[in-house]
Short mmCIF file of the C-alpha atoms (twelve columns), coordinates in Angstrom:
data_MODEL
# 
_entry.id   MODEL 
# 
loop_
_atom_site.group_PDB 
_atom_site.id 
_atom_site.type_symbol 
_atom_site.label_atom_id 
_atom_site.label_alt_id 
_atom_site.label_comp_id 
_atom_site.label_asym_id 
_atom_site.label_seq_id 
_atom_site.Cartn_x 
_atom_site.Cartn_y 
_atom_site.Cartn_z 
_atom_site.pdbx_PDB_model_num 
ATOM 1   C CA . UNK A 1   0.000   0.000  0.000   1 
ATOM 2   C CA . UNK A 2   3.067   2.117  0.962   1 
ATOM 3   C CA . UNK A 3   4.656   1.481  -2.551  1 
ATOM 4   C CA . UNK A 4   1.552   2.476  -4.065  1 
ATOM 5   C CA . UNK A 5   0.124   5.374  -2.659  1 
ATOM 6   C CA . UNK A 6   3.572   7.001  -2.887  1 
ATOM 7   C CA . UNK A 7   3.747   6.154  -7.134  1 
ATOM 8   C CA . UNK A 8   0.528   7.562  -7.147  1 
ATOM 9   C CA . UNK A 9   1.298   10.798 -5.484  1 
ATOM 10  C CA . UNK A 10  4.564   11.068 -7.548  1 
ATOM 11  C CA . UNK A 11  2.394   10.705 -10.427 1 
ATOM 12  C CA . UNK A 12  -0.266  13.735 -9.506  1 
ATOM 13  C CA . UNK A 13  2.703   15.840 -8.282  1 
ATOM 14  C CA . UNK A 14  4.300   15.611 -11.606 1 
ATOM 15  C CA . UNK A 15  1.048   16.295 -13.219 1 
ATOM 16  C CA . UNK A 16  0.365   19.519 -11.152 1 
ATOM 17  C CA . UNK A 17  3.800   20.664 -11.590 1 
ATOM 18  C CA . UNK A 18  3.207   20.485 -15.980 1 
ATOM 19  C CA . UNK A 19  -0.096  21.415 -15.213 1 
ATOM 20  C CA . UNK A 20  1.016   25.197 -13.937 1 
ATOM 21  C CA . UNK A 21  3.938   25.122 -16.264 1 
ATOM 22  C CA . UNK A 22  2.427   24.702 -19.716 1 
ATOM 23  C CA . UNK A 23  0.420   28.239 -18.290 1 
ATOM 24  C CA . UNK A 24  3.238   30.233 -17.637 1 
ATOM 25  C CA . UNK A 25  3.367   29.672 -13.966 1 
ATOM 26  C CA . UNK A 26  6.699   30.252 -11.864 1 
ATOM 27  C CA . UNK A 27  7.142   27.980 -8.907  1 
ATOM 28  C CA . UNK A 28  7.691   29.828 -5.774  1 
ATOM 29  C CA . UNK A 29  9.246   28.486 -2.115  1 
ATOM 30  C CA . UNK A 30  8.199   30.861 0.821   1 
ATOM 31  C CA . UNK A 31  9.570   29.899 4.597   1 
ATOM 32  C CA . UNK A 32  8.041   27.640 6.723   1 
ATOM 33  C CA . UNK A 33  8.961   28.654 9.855   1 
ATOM 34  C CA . UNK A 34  7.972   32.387 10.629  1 
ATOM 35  C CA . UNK A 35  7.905   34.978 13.199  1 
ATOM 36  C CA . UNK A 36  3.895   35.858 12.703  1 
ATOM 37  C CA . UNK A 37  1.682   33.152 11.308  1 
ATOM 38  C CA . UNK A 38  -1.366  34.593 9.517   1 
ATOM 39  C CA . UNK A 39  -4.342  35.197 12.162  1 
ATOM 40  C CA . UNK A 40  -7.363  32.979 11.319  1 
ATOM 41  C CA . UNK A 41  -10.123 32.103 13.671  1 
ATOM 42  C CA . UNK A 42  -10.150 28.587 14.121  1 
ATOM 43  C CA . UNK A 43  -6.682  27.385 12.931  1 
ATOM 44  C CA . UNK A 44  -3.952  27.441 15.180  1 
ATOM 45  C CA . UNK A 45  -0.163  27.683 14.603  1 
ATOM 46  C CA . UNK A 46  2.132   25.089 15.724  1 
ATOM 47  C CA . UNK A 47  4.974   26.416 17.929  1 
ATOM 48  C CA . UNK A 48  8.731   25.864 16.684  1 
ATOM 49  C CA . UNK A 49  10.877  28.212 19.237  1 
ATOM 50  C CA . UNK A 50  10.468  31.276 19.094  1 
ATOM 51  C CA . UNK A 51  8.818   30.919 15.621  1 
ATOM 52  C CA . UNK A 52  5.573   28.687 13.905  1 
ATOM 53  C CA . UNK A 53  4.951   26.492 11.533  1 
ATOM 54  C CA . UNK A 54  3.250   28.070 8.888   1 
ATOM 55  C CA . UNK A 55  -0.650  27.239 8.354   1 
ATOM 56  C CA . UNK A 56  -0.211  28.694 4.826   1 
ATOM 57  C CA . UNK A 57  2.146   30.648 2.444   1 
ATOM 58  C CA . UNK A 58  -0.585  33.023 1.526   1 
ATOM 59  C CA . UNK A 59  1.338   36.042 3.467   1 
ATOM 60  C CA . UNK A 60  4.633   35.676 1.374   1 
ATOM 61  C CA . UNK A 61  2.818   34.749 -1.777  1 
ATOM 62  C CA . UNK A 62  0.938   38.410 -0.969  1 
ATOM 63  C CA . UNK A 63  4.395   40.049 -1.210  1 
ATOM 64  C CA . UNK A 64  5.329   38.283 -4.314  1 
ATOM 65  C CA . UNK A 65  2.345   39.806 -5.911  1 
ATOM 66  C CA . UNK A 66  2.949   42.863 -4.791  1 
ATOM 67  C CA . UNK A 67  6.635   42.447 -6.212  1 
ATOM 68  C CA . UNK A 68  5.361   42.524 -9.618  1 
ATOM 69  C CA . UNK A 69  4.769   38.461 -10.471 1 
ATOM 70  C CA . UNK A 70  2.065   38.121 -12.037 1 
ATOM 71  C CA . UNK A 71  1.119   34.222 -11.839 1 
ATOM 72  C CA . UNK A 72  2.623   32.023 -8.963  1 
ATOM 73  C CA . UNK A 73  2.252   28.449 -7.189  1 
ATOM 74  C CA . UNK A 74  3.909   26.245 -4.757  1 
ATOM 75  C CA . UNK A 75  3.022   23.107 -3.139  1 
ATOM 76  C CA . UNK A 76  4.668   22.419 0.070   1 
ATOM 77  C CA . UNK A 77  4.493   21.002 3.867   1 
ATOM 78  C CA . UNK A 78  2.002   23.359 6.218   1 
ATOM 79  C CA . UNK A 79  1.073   22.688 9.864   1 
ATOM 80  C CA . UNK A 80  -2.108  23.572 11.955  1 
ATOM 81  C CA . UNK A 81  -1.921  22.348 15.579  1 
ATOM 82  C CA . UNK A 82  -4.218  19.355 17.050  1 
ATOM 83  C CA . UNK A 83  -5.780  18.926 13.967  1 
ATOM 84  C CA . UNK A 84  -6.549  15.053 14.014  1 
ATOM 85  C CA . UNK A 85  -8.836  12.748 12.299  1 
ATOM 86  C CA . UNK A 86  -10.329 11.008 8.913   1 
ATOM 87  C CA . UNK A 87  -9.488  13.718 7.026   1 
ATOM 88  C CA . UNK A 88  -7.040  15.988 8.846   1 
ATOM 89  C CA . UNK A 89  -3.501  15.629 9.572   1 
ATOM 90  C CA . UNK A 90  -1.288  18.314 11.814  1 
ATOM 91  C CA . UNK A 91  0.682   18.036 9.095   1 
ATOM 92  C CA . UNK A 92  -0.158  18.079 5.039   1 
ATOM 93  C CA . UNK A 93  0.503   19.185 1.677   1 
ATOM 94  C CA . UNK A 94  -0.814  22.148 0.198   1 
ATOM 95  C CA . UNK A 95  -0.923  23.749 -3.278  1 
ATOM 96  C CA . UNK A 96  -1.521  27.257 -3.554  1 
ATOM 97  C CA . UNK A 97  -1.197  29.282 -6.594  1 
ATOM 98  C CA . UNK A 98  -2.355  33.018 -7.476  1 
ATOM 99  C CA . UNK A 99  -2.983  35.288 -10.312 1 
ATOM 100 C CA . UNK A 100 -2.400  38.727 -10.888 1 
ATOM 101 C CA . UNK A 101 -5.255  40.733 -12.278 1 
ATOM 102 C CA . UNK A 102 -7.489  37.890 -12.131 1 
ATOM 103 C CA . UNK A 103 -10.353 37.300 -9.514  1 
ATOM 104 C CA . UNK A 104 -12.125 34.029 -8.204  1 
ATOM 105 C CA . UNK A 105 -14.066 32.977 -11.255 1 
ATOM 106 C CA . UNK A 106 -10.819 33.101 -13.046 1 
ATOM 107 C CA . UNK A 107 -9.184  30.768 -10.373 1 
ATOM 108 C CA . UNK A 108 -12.429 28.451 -10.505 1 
ATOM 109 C CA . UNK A 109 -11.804 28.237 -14.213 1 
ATOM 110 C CA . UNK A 110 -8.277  27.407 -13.439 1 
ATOM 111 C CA . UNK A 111 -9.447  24.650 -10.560 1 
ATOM 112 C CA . UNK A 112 -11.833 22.948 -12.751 1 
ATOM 113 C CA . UNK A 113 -9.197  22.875 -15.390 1 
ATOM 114 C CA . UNK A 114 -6.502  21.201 -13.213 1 
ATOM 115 C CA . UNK A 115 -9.376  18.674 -11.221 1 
ATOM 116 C CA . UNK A 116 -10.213 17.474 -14.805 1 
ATOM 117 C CA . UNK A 117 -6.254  17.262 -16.072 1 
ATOM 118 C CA . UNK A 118 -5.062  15.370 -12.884 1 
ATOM 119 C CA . UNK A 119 -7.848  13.116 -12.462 1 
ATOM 120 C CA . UNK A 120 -7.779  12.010 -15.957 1 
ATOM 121 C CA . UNK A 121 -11.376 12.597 -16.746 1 
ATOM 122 C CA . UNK A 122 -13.049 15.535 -18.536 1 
ATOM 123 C CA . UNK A 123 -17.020 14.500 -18.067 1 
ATOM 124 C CA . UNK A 124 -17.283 15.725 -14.862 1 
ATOM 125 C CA . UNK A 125 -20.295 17.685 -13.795 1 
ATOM 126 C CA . UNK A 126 -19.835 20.593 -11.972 1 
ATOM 127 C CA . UNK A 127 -22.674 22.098 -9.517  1 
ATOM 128 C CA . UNK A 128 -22.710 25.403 -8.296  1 
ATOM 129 C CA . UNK A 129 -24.348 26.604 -5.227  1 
ATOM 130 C CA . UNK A 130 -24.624 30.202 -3.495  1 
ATOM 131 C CA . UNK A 131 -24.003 29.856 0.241   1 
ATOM 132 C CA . UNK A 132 -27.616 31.136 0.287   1 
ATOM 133 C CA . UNK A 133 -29.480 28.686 -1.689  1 
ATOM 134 C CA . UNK A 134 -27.070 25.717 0.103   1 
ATOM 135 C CA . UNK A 135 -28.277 26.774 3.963   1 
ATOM 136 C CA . UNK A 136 -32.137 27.763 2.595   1 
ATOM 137 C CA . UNK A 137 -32.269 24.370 1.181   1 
ATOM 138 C CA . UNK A 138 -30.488 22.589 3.796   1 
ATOM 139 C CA . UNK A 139 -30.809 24.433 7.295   1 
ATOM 140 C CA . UNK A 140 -33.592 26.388 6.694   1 
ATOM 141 C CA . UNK A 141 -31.883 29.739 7.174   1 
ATOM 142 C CA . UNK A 142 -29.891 32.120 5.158   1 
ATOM 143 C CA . UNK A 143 -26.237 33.356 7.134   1 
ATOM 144 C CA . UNK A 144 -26.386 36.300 4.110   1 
ATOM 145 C CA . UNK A 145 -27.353 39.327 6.565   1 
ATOM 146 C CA . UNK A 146 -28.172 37.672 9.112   1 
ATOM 147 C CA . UNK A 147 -24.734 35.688 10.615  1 
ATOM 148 C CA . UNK A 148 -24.812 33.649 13.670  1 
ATOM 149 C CA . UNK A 149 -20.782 32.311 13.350  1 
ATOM 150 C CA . UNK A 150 -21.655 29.085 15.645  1 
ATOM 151 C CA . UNK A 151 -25.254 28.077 13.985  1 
ATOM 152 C CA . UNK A 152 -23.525 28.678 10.555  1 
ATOM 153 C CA . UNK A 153 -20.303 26.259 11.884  1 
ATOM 154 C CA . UNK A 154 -22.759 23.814 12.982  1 
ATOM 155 C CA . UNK A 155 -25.539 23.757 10.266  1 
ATOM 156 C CA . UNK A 156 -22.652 23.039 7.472   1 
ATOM 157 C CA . UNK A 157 -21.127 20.478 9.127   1 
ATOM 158 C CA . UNK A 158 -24.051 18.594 10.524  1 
ATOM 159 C CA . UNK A 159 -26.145 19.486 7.463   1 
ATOM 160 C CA . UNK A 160 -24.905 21.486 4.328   1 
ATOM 161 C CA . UNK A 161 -21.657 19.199 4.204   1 
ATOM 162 C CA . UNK A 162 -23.919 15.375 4.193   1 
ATOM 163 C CA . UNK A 163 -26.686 16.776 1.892   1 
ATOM 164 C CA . UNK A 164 -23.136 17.572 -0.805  1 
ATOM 165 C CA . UNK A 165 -21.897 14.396 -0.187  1 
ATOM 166 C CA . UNK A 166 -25.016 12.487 -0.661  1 
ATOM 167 C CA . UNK A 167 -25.189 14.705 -3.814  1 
ATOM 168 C CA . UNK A 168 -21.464 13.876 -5.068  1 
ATOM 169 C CA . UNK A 169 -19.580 15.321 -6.957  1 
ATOM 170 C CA . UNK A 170 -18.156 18.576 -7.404  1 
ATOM 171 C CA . UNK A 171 -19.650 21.145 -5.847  1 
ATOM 172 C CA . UNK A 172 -18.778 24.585 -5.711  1 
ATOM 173 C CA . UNK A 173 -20.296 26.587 -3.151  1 
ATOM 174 C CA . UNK A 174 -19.846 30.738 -3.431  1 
ATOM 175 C CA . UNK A 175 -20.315 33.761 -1.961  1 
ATOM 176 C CA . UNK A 176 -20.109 33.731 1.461   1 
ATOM 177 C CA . UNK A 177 -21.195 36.020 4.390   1 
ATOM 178 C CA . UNK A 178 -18.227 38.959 4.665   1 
ATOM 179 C CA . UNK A 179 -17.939 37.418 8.290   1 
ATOM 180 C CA . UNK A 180 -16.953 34.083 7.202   1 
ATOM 181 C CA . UNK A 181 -14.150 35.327 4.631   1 
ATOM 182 C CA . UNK A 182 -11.419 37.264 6.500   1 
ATOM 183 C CA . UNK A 183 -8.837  37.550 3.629   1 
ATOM 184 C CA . UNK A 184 -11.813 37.887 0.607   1 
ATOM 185 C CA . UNK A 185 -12.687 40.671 -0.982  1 
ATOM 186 C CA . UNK A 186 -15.925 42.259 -0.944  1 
ATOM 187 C CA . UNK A 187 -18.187 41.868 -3.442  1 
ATOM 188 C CA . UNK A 188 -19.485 45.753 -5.064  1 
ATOM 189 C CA . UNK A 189 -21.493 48.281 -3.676  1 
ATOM 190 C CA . UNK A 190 -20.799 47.373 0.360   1 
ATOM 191 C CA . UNK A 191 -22.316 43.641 -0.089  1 
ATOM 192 C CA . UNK A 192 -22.252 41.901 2.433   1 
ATOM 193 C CA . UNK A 193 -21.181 38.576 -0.017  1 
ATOM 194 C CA . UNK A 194 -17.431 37.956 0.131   1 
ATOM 195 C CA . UNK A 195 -15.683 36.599 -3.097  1 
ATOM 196 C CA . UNK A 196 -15.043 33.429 -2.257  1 
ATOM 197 C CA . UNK A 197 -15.803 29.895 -2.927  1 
ATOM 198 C CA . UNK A 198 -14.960 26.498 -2.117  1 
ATOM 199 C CA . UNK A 199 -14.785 23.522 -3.613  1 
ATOM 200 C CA . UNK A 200 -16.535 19.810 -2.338  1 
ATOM 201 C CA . UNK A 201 -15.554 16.494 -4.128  1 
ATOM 202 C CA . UNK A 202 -18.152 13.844 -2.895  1 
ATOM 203 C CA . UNK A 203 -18.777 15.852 0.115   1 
ATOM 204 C CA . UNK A 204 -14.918 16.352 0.657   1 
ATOM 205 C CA . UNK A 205 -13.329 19.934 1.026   1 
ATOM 206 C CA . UNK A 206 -11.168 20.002 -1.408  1 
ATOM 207 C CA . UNK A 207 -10.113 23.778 -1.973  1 
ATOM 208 C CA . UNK A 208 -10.984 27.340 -0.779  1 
ATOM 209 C CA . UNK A 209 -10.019 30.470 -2.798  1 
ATOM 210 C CA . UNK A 210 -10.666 33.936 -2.875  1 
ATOM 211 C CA . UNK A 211 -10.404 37.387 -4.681  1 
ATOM 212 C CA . UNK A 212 -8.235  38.194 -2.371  1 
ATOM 213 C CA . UNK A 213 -8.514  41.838 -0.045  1 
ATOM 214 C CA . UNK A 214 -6.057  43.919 -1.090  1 
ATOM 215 C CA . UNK A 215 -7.358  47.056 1.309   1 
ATOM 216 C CA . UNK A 216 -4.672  47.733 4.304   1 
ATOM 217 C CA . UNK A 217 -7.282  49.475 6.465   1 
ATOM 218 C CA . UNK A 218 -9.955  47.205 5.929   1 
ATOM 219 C CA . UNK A 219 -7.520  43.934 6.280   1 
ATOM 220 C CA . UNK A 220 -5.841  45.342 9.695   1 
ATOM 221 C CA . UNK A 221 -9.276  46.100 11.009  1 
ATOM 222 C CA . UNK A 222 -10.428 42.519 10.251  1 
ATOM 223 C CA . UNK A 223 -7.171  41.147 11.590  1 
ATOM 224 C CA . UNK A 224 -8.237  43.325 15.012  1 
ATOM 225 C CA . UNK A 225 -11.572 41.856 14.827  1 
ATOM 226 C CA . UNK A 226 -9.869  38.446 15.023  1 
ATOM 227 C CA . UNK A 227 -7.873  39.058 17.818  1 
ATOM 228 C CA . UNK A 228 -10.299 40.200 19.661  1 
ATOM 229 C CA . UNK A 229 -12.635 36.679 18.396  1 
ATOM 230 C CA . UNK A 230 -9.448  34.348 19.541  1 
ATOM 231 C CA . UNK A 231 -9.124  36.254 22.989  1 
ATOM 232 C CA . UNK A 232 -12.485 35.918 24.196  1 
ATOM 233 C CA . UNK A 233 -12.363 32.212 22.863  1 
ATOM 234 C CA . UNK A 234 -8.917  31.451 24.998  1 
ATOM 235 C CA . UNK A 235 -6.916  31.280 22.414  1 
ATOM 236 C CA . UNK A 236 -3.105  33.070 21.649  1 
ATOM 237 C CA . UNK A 237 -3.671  36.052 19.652  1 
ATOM 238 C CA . UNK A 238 -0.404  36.470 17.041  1 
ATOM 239 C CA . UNK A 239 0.872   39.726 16.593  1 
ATOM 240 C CA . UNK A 240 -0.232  41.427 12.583  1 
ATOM 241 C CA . UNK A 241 2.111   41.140 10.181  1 
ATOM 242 C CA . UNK A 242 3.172   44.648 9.315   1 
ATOM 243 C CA . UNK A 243 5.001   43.667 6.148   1 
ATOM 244 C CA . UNK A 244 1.817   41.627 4.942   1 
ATOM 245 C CA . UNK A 245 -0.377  44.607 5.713   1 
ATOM 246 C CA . UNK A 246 2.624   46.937 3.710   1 
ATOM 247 C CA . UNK A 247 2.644   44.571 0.803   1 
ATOM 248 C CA . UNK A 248 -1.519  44.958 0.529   1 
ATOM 249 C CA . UNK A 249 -0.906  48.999 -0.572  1 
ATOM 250 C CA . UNK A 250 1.064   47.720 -3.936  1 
ATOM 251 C CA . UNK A 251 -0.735  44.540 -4.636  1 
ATOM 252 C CA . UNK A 252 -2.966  43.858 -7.706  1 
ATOM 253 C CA . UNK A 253 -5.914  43.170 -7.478  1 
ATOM 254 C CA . UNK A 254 -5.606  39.403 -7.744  1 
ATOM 255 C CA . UNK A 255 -7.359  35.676 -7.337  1 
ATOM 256 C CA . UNK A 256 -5.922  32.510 -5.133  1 
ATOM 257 C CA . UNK A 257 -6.716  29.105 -3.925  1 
ATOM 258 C CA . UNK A 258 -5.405  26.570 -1.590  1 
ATOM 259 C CA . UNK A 259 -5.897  23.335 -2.280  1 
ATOM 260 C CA . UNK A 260 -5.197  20.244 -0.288  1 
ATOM 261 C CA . UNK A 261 -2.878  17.677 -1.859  1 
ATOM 262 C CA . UNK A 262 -3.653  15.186 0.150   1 
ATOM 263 C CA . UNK A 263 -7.309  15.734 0.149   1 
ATOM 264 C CA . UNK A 264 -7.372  15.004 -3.542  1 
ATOM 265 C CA . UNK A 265 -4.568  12.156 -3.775  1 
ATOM 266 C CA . UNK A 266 -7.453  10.656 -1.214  1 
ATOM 267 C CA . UNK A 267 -10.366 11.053 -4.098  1 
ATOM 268 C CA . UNK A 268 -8.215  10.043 -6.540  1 
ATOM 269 C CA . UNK A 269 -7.787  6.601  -5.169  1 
ATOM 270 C CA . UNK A 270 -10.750 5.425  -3.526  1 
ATOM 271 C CA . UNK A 271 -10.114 6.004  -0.261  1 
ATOM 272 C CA . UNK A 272 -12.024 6.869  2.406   1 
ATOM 273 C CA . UNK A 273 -9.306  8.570  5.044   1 
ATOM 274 C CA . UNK A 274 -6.023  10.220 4.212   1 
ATOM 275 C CA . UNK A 275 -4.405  7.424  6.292   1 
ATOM 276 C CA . UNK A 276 -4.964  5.407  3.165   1 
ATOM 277 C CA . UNK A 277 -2.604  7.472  1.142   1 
ATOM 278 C CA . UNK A 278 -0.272  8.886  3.657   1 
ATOM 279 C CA . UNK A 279 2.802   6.275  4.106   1 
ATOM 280 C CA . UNK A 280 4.416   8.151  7.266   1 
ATOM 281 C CA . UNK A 281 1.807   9.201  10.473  1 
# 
């Protein structure tokens, strides 16, 4: 099983990698161990001395953007603490890639194109689902104007999340409350829809991307609102990263996605648990 989970994933690497190639992609490295991990809610940094572990390169891939290049992607170890279970690991591979000038229908275009070159199939069909419609069909409410951050954490995992994988499939589901999108921009005219979407293989988070906020005074006063979130929950409250928030005044206005490796090596062959297609634990 070892042997062949490990073929396999050499396989879809390789695949990715000529994937982003053939479209003019560079292939970036960004550190992994850094002074101020990005502040999120719910995911927590692991700890390496006086540094972390990052929970995503989306800060440095901000500044590379901001540098001038235009279309990026790297794939690469990332670490969120005391994540355990079917289908999460503290440790896992993630591919992120962004486009300058570009927004998150363009990266959806890109997704779908990649799902369908990796996977080897082209027939697939694709759903797509407002947040909305998903939670008015499914939990009998709509978090659009009127957020309630537990009910909306509870009602997609105990109900939005089985109802897509009874469905199969990909699924894309878009436009989410501002509140649930910390890093997305906002869509027009004060909305309070976020551009963002992510993507569900047979019920199975696969990928979350945004058009990402490149505002410094808006970002910094979500970052605050974070802190302030994490405190009252118990949890350590990182510093904001001042370069990150710098790098936001020059940056285009751009589209990314992060999407788990491992997550789709799982779909890919038949298994049920990333245990199945992870050879070291």
């Amino acid at each position: 099983m070892m042997a062949d989970s490990t073929m396999l994933r050499n396989a879809m690497m390789r695949s990715i990698r000529a994937f982003f190639f053939d479209r003019d992609f560079i292939e970036v490295e960004t550190p992994i161990r850094l002074k101020t991990p990005c502040m999120e809610q719910h995911i927590d940094a692991e700890p390496s001395g006086d540094y972390f572990l990052r929970t995503s390169p989306e800060i440095f891939h901000t500044r590379l953007l901001a540098a001038g290049h235009e279309r990026i992607f790297e794939m690469g170890k990332c670490f969120r603490r005391g994540e355990f279970g079917p289908l999460h690991h503290p440790e896992y591979t993630m591919l992120e890639w962004y486009r300058a000038n570009a927004d998150y229908m363009d990266i959806l275009a890109d997704t779908k194109a990649l799902i369908q070159a990796v996977a080897g199939i082209d027939d697939l069909v694709w759903r797509q689902w407002t947040v909305s419609e998903a939670f008015l069909e499914y939990a009998e409410w709509d978090p659009v104007g009127h957020y309630d951050e537990n009910r909306f954490d509870i009602d997609l995992v105990e109900k939005v999340e089985p109802a897509l994988k009874k469905i199969g499939g990909p699924i894309v589901l878009i436009d989410y409350p501002v509140e649930a999108a910390a890093l997305s921009r906002r869509k027009p005219g004060n909305s309070p829809l976020a551009e963002r979407w992510e993507l569900y293989i047979d019920g199975v988070e696969i990928a979350n991307a945004y058009s990402e906020l490149t505002d410094p005074v808006e970002q910094r006063h979500r970052f605050e609102e974070c802190a302030e979130q994490r405190r009252v929950m118990g949890k350590a409250i990182y510093p904001i990263d001042e370069e990150f928030i710098e790098a936001l005044e020059t940056m285009p206005p751009s589209g990314g996605v992060a999407l788990g490796v491992d997550r789709l090596l799982m779909l890919i062959a038949g298994a049920s648990n990333l245990d199945a297609v992870l050879p070291f634990r």
